[in-house]
N, C-alpha and C positions, 0 to 999 in steps of 0.2 A: 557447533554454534546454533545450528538449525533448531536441534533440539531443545538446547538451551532457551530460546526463544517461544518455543509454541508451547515450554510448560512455565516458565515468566508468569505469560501473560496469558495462559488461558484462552487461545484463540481456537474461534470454530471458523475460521475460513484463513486460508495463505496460498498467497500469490509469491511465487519467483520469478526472475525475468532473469534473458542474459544466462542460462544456464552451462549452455554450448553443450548438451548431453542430447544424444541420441534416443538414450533409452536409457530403464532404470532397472537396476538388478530387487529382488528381495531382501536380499544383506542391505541393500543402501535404505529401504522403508524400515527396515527392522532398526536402524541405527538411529532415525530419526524420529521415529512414531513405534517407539516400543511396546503398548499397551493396544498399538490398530483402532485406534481412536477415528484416522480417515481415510477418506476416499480418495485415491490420484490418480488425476488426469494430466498428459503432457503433452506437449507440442513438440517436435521433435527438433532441432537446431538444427540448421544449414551451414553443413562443413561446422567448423569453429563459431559460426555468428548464430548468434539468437537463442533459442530457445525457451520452453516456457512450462514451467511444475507448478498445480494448483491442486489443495488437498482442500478437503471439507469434514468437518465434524460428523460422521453417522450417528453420534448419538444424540445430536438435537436436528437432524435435517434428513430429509428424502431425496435422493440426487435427480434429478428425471433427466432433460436432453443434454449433453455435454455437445458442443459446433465447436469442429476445430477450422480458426479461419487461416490464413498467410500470416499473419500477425496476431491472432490472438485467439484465446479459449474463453467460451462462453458458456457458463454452467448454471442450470434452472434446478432451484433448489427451494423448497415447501420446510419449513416449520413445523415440527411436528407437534410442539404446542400449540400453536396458532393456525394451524394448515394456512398459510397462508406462503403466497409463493414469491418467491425473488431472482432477481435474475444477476447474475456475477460475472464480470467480465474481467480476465485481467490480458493486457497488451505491451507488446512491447515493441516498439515504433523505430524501424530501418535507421540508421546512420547517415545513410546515404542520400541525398536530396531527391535524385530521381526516383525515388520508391515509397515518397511521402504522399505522393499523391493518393495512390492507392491506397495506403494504410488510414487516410483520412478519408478515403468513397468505404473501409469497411464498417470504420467507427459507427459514420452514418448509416449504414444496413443495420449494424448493431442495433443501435437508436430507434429505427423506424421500426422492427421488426419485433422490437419489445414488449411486450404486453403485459409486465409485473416493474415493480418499484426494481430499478436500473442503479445499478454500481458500476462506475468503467473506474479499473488503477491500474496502474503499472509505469514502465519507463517510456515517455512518447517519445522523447526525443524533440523534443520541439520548445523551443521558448513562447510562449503568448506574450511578454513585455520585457520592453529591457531594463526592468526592474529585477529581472528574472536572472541575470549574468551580473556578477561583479567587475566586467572589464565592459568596455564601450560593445553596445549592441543594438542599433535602427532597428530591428525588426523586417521583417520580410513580408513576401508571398504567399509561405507557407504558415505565418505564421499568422497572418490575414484567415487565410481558408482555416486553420484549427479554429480560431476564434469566430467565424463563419458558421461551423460545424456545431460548436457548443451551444451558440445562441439559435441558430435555427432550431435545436433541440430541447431546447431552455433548456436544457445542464447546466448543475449550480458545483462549482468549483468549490470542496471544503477549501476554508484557510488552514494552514499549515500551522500550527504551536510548538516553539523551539528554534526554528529559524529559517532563512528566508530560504538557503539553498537546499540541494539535494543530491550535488555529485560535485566532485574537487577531483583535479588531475595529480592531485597528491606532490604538488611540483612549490619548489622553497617560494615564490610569488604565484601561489595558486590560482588556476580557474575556477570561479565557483559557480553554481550554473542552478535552477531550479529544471531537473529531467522528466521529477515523478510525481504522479500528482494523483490523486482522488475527484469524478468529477459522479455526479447523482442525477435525476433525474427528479421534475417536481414530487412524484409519488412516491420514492423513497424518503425525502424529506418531511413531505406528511406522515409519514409509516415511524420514521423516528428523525423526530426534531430533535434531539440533544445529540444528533451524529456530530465526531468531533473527531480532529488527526493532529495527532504527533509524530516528531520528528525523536528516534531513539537513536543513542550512538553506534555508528558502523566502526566494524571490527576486522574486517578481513575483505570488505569489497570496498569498491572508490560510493559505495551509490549508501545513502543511509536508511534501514528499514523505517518505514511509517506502518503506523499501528493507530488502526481505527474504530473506534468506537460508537455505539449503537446508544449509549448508554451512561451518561455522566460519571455514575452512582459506581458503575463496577468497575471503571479505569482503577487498574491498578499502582498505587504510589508510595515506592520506597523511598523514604525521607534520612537523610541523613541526619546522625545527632551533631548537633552542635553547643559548644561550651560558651558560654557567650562568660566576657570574666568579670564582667560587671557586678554580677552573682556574688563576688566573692565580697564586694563590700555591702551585702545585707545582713544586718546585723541577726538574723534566725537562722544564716544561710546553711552556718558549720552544725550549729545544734540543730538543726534538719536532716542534717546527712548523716550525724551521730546517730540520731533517734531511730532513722529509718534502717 
């Protein structure tokens, strides 16, 4: 599926989260990235929880620092068209309430520490509104401090296209929950104003990949045909189709 995905859409940057993988064999980059198109860096998973695999396109980027933090990998990455540099974050945010503290003081280091147009995605685990959960949800503490964290850093949250959630417990009266998110930094969005996220169908995990865009123009859109049968009462309709 992995595969299937990075040749889709033609993506020069992927982020996994939730891996639960230690380490990665060559048989498994060979299955995924056949042609060595990129570079992977990985976080390693605790026991069964976490984990985190992020590849980059080498033939449009220059990788320079990879920082592995508790929760996340953050990779500085040049344009080779453009030498121009970018910073890539992807995270993925504890379960567990007592550990959110922390995951929210690294986002911040993230943030301050950045000196190029700033991308943070991945699974926070956190709701910012209870707009964000289909079932009854106040909001909290924690959810106070992420919302805290973004605006002290002015981080502009992409909207989401497709739909409001991001993860289902797959259960017959589901939970639906908004977990992943895309957040920018003002100079990214100067760098590319037409950034834009969608929400693609998930196939084998409860979480659905989103797929980001730099770029209006090159969002790729398979359109299904459809028969509309209205058609059939225009009177050139059949001798059109004869003809053709």
């Amino acid at each position: 599926m992995i595969k299937d995905l990075l040749s889709e859409y033609e993506v020069d940057f992927v982020g996994l989260q939730e891996t639960m993988k230690k380490s990665y064999s060559d048989k498994f980059f060979r299955k995924i990235d056949p042609m060595k198109k990129f570079i992977w860096h990985w976080l390693a998973s605790d026991g069964k929880s976490g984990g985190i695999l992020c590849g980059i396109n080498i033939n449009k980027f220059d990788v320079g620092n990879v920082v592995e933090g508790q929760f996340s990998l953050v990779m500085t990455a040049v344009d080779e068209k453009t030498q121009k540099s970018l910073t890539l974050a992807i995270v993925y945010g504890p379960t567990h309430n007592d550990k959110k503290d922390k995951f929210l003081t690294e986002i911040s280091n993230i943030c301050g520490s950045s000196k190029s147009p700033l991308l943070i995605g991945g699974d926070f685990n956190i709701l910012r509104y209870s707009s964000e959960k289909n079932k009854k949800f106040a909001g909290n503490k924690i959810s106070d401090l992420f919302n805290w964290v973004i605006n002290t850093h002015e981080l502009r949250e992409v909207d989401l296209i497709g739909g409001k959630y991001t993860w289902s417990n797959n259960q017959q009266d589901p939970i639906l929950e908004k977990l992943d998110r895309i957040l920018i930094s003002e100079d990214w969005e100067a760098e590319f104003p037409l950034t834009n996220l969608r929400k693609i169908p998930r196939e084998l995990s409860d979480h659905n990949p989103l797929l980001l865009c730099t770029d209006q123009e090159k969002v790729k859109k398979s359109k299904a045909f459809c028969f509309e049968t209205s058609w059939l009462k225009l009177p050139d309709f059949l001798p059109k189709i004869t003809e053709i």
